[in-house]
PQR file with spaces between the fields and no chain letter, atoms N, CA, C, O and H, PARSE charges and radii, in Angstrom:
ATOM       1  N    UNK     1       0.849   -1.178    0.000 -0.4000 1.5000
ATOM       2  CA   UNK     1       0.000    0.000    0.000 -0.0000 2.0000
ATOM       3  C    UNK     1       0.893    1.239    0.000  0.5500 1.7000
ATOM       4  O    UNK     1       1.774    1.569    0.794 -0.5500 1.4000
ATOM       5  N    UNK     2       0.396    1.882   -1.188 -0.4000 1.5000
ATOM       6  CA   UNK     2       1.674    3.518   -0.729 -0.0000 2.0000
ATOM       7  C    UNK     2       0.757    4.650   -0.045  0.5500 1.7000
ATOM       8  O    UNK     2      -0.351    4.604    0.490 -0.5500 1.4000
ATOM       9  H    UNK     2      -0.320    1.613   -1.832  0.4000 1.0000
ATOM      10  N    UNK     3       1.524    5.514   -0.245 -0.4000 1.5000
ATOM      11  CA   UNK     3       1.340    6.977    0.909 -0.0000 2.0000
ATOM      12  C    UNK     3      -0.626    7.140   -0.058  0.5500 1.7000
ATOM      13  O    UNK     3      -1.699    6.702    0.355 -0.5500 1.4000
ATOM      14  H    UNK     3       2.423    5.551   -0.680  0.4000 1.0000
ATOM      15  N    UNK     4      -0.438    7.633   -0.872 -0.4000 1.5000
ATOM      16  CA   UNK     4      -1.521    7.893   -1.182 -0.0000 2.0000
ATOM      17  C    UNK     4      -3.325    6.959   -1.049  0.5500 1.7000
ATOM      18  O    UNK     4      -4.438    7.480   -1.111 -0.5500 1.4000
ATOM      19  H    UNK     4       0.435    7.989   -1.207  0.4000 1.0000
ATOM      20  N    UNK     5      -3.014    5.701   -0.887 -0.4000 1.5000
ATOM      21  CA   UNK     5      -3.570    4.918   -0.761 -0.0000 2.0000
ATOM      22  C    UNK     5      -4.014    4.857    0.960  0.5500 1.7000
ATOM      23  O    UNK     5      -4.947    4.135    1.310 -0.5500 1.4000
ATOM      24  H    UNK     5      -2.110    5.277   -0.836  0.4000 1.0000
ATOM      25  N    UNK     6      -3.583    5.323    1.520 -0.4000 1.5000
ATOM      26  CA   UNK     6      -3.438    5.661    2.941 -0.0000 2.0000
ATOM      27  C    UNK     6      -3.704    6.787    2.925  0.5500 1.7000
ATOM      28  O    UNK     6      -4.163    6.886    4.064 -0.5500 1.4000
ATOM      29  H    UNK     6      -2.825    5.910    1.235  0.4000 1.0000
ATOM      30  N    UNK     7      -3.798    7.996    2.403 -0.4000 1.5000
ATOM      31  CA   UNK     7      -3.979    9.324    3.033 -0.0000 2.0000
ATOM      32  C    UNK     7      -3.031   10.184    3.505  0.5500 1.7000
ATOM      33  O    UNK     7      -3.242   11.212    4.148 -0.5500 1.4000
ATOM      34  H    UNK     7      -3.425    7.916    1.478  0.4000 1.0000
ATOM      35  N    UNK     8      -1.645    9.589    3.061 -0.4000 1.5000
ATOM      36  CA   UNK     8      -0.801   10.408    4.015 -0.0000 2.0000
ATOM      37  C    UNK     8       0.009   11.191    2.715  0.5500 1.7000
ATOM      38  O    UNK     8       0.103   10.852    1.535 -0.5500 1.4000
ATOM      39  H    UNK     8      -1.474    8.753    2.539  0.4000 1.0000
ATOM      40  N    UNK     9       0.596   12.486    3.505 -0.4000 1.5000
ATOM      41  CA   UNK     9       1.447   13.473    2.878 -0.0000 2.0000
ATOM      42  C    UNK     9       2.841   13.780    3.566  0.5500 1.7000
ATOM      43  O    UNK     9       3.017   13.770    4.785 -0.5500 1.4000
ATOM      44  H    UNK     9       0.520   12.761    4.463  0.4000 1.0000
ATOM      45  N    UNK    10       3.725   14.033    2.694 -0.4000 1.5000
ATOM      46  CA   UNK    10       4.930   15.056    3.490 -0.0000 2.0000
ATOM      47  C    UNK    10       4.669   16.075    4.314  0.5500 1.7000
ATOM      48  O    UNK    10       4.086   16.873    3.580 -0.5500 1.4000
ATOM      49  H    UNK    10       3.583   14.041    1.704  0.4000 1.0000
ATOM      50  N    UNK    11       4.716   16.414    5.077 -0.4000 1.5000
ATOM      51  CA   UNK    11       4.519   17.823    5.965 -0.0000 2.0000
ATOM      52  C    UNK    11       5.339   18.516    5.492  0.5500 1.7000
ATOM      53  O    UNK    11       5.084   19.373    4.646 -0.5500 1.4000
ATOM      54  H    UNK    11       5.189   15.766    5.674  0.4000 1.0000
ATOM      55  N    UNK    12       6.832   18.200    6.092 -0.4000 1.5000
ATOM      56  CA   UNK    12       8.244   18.919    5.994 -0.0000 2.0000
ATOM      57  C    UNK    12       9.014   17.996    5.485  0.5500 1.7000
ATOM      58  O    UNK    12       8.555   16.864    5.335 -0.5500 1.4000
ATOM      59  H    UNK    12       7.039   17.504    6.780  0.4000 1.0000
ATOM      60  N    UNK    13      10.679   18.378    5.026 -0.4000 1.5000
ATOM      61  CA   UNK    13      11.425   17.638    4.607 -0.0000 2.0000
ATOM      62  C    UNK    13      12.473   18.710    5.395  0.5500 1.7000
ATOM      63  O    UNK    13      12.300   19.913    5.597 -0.5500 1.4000
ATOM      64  H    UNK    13      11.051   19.298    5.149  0.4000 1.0000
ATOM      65  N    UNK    14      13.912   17.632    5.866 -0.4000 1.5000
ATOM      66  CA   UNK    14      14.961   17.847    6.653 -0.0000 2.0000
ATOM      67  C    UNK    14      16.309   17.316    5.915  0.5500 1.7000
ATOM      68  O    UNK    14      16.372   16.395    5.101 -0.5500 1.4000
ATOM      69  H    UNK    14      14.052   16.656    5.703  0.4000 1.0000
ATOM      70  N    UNK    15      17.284   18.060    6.363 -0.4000 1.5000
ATOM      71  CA   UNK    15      18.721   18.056    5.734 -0.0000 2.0000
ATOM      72  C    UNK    15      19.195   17.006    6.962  0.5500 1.7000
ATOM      73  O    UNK    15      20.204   16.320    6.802 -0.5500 1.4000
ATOM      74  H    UNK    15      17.232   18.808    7.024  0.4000 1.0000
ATOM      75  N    UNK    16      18.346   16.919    8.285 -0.4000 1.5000
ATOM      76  CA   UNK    16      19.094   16.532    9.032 -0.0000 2.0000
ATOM      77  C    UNK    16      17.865   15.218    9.844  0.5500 1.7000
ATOM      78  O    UNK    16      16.675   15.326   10.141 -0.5500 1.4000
ATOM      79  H    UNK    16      17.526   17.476    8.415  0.4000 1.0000
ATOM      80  N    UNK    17      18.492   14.471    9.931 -0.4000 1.5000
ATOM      81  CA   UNK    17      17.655   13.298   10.620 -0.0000 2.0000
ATOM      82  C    UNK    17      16.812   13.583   12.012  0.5500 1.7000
ATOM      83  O    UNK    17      15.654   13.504   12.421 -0.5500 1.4000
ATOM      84  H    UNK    17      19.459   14.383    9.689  0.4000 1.0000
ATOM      85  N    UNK    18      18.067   13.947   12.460 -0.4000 1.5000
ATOM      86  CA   UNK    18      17.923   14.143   13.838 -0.0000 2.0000
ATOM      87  C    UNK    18      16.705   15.270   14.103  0.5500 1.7000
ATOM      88  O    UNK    18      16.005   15.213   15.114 -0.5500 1.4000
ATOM      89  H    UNK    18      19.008   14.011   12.127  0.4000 1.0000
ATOM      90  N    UNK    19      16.539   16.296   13.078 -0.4000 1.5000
ATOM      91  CA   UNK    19      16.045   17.280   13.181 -0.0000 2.0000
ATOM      92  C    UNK    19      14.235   16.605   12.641  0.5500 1.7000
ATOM      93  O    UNK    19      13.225   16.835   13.306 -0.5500 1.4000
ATOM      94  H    UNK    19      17.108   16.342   12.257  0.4000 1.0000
ATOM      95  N    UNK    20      14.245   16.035   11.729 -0.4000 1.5000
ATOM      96  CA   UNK    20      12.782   15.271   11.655 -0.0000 2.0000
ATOM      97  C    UNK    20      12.674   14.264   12.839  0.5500 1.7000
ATOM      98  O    UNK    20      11.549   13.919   13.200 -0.5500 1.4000
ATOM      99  H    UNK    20      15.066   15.848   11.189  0.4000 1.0000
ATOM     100  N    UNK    21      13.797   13.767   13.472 -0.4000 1.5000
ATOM     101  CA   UNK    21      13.120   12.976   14.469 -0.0000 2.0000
ATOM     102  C    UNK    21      12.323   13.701   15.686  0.5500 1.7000
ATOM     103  O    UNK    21      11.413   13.144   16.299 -0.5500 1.4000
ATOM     104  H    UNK    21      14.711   14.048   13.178  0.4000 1.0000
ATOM     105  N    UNK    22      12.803   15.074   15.965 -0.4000 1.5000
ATOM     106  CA   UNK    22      12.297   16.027   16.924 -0.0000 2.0000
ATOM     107  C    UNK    22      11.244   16.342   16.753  0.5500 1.7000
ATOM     108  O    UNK    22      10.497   16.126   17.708 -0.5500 1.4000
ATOM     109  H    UNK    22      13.542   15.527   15.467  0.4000 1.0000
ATOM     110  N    UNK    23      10.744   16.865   15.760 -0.4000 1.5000
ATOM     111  CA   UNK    23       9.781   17.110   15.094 -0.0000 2.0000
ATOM     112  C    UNK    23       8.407   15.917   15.176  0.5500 1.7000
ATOM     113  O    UNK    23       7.191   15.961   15.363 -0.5500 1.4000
ATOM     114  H    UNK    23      11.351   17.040   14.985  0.4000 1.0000
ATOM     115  N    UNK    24       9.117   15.218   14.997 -0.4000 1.5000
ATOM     116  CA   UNK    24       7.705   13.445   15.088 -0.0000 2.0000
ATOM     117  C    UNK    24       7.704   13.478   16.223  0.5500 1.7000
ATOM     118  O    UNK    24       6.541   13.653   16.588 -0.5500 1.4000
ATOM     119  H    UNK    24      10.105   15.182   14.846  0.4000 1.0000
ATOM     120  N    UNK    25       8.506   13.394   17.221 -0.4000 1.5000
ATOM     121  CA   UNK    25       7.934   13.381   18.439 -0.0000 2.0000
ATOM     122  C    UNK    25       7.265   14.266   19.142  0.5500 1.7000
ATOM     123  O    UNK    25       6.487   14.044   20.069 -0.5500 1.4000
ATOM     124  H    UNK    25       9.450   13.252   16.924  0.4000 1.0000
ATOM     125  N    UNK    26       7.737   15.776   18.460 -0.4000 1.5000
ATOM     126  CA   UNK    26       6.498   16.502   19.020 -0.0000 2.0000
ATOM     127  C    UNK    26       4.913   16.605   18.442  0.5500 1.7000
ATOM     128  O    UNK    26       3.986   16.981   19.161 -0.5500 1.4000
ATOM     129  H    UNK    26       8.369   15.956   17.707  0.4000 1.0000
ATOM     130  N    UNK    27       4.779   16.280   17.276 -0.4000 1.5000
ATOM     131  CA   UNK    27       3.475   15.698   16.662 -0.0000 2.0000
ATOM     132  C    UNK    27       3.381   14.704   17.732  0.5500 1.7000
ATOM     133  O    UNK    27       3.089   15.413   18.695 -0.5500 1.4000
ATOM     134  H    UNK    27       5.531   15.975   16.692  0.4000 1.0000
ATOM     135  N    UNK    28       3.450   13.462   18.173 -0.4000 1.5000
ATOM     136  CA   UNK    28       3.147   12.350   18.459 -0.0000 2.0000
ATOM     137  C    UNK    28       2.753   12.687   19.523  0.5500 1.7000
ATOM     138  O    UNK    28       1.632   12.335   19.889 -0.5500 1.4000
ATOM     139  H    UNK    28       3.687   12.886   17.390  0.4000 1.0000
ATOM     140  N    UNK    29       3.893   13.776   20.642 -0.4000 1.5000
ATOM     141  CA   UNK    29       3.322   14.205   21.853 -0.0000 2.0000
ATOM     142  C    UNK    29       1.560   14.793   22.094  0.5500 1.7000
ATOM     143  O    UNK    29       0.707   14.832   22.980 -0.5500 1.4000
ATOM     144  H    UNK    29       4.804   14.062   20.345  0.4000 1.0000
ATOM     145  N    UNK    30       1.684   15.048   21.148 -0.4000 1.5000
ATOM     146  CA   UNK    30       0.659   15.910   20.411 -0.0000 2.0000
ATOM     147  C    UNK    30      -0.716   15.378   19.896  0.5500 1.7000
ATOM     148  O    UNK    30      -1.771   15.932   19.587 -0.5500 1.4000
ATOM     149  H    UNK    30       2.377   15.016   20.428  0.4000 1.0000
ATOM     150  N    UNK    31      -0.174   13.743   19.936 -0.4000 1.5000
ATOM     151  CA   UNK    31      -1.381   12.692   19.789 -0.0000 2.0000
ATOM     152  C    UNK    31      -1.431   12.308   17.884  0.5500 1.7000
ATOM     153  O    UNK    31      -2.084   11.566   17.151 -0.5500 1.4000
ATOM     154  H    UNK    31       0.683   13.292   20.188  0.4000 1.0000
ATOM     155  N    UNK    32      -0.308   13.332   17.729 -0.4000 1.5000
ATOM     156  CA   UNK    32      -0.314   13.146   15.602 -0.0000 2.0000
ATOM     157  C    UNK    32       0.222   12.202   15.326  0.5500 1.7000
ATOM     158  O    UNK    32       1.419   12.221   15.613 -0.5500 1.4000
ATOM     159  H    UNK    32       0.222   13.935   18.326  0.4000 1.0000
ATOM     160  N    UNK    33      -0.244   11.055   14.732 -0.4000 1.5000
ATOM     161  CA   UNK    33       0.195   10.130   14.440 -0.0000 2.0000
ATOM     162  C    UNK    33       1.666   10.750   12.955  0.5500 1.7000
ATOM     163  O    UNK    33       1.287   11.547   12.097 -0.5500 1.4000
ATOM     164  H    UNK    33      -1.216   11.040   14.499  0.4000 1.0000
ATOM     165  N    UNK    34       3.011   10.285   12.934 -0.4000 1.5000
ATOM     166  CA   UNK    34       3.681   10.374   12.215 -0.0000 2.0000
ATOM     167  C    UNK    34       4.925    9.151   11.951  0.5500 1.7000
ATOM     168  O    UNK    34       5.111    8.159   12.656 -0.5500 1.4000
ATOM     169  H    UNK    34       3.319    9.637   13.630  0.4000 1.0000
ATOM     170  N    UNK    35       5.619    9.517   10.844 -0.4000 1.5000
ATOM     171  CA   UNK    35       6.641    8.626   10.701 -0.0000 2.0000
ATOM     172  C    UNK    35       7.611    9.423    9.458  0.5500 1.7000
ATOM     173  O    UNK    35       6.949   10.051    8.633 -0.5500 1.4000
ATOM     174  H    UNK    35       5.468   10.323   10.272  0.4000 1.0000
ATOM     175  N    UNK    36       9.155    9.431    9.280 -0.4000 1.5000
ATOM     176  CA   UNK    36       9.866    9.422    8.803 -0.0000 2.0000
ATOM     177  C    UNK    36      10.191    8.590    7.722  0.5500 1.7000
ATOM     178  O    UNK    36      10.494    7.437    8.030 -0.5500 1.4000
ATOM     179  H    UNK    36       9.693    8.921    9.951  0.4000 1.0000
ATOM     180  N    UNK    37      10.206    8.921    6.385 -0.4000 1.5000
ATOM     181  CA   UNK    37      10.253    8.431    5.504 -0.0000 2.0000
ATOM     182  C    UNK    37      11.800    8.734    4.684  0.5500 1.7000
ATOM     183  O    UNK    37      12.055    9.915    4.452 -0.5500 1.4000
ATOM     184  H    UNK    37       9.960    9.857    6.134  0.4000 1.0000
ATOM     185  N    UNK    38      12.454    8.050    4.406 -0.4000 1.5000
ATOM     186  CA   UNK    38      14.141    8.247    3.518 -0.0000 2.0000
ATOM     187  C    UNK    38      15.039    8.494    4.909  0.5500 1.7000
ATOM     188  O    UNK    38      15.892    9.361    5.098 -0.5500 1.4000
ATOM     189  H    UNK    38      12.247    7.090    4.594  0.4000 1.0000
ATOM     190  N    UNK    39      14.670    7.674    5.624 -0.4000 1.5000
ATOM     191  CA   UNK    39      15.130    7.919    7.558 -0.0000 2.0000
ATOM     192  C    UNK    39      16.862    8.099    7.207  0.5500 1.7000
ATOM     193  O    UNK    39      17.697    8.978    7.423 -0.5500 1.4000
ATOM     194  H    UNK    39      13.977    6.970    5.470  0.4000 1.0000
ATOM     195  N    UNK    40      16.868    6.517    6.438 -0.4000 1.5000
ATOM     196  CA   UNK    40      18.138    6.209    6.169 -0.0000 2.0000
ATOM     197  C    UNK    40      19.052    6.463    5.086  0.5500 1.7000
ATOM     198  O    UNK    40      20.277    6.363    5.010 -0.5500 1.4000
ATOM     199  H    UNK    40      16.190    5.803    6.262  0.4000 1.0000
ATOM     200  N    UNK    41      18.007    6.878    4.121 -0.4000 1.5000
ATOM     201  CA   UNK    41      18.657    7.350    2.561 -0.0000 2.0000
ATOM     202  C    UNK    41      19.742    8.831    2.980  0.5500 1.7000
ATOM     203  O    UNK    41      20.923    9.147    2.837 -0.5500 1.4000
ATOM     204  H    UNK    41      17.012    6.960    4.183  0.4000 1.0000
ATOM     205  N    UNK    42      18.450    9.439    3.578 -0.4000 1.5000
ATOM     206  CA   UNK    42      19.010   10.656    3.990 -0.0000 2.0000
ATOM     207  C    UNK    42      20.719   10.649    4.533  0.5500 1.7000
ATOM     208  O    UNK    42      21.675   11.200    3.986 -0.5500 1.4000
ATOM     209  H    UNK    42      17.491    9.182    3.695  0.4000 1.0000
ATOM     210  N    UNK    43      20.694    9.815    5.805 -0.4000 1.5000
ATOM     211  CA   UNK    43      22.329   10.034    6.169 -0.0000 2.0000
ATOM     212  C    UNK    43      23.327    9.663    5.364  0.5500 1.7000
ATOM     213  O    UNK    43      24.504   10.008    5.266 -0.5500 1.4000
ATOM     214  H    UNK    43      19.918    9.368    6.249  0.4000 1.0000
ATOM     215  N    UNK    44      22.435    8.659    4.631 -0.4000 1.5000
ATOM     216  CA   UNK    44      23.812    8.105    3.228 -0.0000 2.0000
ATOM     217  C    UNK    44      24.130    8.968    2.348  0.5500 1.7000
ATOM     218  O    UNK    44      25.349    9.079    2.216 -0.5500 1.4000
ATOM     219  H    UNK    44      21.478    8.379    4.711  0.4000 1.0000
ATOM     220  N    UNK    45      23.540    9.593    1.724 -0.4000 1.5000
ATOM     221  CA   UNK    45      23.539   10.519    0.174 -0.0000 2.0000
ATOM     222  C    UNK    45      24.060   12.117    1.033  0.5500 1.7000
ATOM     223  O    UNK    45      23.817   12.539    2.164 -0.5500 1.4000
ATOM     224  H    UNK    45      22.550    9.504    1.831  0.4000 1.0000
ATOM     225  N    UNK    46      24.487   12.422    0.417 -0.4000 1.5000
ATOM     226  CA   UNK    46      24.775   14.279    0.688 -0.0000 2.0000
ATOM     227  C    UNK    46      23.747   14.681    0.985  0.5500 1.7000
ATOM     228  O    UNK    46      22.710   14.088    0.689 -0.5500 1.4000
ATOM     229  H    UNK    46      24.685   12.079   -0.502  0.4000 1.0000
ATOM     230  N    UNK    47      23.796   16.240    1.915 -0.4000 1.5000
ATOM     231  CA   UNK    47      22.643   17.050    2.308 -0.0000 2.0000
ATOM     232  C    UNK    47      21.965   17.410    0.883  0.5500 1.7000
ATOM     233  O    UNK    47      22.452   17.978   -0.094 -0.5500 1.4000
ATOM     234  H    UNK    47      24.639   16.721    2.156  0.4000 1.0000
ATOM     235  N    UNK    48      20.714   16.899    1.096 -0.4000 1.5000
ATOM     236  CA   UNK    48      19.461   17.691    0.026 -0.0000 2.0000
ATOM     237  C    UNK    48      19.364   16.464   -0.699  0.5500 1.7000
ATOM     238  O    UNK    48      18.175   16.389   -1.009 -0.5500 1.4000
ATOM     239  H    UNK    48      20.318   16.438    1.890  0.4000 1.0000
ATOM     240  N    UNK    49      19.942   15.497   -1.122 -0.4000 1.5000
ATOM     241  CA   UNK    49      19.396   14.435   -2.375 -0.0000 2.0000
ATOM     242  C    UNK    49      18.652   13.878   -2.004  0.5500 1.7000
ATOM     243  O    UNK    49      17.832   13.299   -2.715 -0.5500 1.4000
ATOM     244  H    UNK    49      20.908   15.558   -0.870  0.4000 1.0000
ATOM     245  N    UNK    50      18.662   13.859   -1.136 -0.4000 1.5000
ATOM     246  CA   UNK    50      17.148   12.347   -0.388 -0.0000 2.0000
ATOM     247  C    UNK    50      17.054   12.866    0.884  0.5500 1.7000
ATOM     248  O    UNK    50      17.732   12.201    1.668 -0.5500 1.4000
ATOM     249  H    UNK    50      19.329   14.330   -0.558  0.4000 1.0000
ATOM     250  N    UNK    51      16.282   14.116    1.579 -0.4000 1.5000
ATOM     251  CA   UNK    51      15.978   14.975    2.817 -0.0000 2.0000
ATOM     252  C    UNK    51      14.951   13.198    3.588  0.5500 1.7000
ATOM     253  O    UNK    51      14.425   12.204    3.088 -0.5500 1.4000
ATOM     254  H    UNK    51      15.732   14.656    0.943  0.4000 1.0000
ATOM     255  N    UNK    52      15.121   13.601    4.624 -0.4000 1.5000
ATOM     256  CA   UNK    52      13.902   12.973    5.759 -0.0000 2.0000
ATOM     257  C    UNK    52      12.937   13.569    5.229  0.5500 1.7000
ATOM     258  O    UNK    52      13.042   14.731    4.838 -0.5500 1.4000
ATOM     259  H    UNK    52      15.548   14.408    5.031  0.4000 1.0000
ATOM     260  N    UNK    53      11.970   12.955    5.143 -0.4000 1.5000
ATOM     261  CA   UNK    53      10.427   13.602    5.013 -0.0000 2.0000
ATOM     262  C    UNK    53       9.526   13.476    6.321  0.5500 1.7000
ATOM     263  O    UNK    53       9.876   12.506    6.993 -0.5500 1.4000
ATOM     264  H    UNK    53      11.885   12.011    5.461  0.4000 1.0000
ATOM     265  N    UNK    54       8.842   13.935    6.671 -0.4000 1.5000
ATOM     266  CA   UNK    54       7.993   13.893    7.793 -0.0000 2.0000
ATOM     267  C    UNK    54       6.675   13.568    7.291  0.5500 1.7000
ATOM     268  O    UNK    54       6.183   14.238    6.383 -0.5500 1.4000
ATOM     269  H    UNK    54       8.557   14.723    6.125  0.4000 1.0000
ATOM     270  N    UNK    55       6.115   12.667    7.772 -0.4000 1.5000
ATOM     271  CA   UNK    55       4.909   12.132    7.063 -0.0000 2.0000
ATOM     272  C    UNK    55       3.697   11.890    7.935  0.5500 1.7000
ATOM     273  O    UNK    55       3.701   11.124    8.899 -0.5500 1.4000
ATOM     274  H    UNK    55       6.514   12.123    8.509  0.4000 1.0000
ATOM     275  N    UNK    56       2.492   12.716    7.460 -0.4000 1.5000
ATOM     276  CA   UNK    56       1.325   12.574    8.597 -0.0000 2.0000
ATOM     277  C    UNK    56       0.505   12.231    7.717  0.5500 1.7000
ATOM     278  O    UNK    56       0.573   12.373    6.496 -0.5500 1.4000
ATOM     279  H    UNK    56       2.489   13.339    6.678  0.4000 1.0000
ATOM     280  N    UNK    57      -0.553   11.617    8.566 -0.4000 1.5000
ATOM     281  CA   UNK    57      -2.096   10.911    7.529 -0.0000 2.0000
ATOM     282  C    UNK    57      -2.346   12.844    7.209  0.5500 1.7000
ATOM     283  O    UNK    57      -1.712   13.779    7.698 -0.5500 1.4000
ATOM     284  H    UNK    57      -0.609   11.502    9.558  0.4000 1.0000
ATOM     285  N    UNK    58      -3.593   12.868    6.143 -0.4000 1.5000
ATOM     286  CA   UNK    58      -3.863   14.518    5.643 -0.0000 2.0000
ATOM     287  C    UNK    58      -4.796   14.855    6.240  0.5500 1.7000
ATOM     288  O    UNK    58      -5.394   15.885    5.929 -0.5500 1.4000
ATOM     289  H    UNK    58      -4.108   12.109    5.745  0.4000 1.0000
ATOM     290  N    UNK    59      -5.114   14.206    7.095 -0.4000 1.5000
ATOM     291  CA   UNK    59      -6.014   14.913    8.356 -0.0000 2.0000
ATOM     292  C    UNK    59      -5.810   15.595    9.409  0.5500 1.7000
ATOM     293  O    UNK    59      -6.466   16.259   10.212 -0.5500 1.4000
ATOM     294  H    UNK    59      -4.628   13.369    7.348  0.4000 1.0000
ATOM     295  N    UNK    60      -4.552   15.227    9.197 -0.4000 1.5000
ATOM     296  CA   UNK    60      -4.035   16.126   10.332 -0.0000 2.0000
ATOM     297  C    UNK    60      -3.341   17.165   10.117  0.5500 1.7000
ATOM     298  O    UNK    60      -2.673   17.707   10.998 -0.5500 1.4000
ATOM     299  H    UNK    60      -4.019   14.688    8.545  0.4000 1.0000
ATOM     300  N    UNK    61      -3.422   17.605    8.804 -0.4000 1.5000
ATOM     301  CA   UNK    61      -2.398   18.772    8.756 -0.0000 2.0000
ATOM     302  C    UNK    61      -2.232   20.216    9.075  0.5500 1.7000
ATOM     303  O    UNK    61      -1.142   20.740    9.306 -0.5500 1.4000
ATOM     304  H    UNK    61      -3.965   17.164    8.089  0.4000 1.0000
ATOM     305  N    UNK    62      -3.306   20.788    9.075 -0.4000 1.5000
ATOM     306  CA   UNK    62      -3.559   22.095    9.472 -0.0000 2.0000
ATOM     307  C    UNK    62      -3.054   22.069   11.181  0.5500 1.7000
ATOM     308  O    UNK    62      -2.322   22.924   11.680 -0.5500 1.4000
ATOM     309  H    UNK    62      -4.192   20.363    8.888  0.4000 1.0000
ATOM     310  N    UNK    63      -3.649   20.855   11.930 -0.4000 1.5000
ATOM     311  CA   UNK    63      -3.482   20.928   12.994 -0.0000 2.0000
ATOM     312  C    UNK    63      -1.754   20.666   13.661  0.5500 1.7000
ATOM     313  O    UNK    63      -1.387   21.036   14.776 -0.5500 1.4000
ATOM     314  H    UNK    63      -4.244   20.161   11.524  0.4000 1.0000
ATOM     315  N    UNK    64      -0.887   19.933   12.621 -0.4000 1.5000
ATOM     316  CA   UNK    64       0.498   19.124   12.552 -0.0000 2.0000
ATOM     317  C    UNK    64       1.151   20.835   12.311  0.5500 1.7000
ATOM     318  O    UNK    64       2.072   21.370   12.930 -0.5500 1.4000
ATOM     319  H    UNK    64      -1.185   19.633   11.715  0.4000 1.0000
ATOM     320  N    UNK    65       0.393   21.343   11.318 -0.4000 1.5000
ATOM     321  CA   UNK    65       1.406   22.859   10.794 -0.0000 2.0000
ATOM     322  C    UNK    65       1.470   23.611   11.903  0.5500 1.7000
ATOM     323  O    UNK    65       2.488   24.278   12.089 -0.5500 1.4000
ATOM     324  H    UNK    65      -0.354   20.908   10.816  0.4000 1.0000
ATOM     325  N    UNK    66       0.129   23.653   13.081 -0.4000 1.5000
ATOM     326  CA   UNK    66      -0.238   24.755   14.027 -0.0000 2.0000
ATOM     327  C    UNK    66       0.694   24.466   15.086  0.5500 1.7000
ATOM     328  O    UNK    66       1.176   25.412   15.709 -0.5500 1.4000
ATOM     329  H    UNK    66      -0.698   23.111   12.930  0.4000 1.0000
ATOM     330  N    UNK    67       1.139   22.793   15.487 -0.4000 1.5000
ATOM     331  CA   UNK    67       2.179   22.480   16.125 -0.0000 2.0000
ATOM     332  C    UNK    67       3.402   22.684   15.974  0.5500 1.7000
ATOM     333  O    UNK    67       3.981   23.447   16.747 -0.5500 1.4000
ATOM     334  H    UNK    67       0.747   22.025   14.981  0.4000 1.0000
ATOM     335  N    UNK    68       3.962   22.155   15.112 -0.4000 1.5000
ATOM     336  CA   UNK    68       5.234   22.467   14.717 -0.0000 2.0000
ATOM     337  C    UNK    68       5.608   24.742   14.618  0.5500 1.7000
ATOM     338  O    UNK    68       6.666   25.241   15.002 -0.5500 1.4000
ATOM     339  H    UNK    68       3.491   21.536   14.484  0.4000 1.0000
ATOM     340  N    UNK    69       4.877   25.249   14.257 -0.4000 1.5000
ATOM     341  CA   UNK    69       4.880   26.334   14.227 -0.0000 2.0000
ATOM     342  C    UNK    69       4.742   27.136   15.389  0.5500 1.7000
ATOM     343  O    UNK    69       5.080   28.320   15.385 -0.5500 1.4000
ATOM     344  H    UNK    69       4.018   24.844   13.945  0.4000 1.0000
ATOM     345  N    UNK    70       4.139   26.415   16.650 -0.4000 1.5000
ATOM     346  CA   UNK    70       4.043   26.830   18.034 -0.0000 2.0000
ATOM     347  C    UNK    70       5.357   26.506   18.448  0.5500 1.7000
ATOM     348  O    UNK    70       6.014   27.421   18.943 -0.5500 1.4000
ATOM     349  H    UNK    70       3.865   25.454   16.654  0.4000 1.0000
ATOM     350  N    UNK    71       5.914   25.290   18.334 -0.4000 1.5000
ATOM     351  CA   UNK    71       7.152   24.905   18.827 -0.0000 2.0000
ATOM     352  C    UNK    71       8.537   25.587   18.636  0.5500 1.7000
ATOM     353  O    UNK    71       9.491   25.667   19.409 -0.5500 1.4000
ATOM     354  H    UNK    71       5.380   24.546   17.932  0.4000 1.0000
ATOM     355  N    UNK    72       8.283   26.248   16.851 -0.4000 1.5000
ATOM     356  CA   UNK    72       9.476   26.603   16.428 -0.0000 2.0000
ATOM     357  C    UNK    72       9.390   28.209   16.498  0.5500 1.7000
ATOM     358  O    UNK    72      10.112   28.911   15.789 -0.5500 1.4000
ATOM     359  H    UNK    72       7.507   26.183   16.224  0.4000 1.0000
ATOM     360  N    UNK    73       8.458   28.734   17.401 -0.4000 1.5000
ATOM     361  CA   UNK    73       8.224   30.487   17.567 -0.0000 2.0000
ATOM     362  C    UNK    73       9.018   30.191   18.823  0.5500 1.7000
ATOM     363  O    UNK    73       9.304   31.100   19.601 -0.5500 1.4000
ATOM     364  H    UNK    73       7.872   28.163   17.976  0.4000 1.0000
């Protein structure tokens, strides 16, 4: 089954792993279901060819943007 078949979208995309992993956990704290997608591509390949993606079902997004945007003010 892929992303679309499921409902889910990229939110954000990251140069840095570590930096989408922060991010999912504060969605999750948050009750947003998420997951990291190119978790591992990412640290292999140079910054930018294959970023972390942050990935939420599309129901949640307005509410995933209002989080992450509280966090990062």
């Amino acid at each position: 089954m892929n992303m679309s078949e499921k409902n889910l979208i990229v939110i954000r995309e990251y140069d840095s792993v570590n930096d989408a992993e922060w991010d999912k956990s504060i969605l999750e704290g948050e009750g947003i279901w998420a997951t990291i997608q190119n978790e591992i591509m990412s640290a292999l390949y140079p910054t930018g060819v294959m970023p972390a993606q942050l990935v939420i079902q599309a129901k949640d997004k307005q509410r995933a943007e209002e989080v992450l945007e509280a966090y990062s003010s």
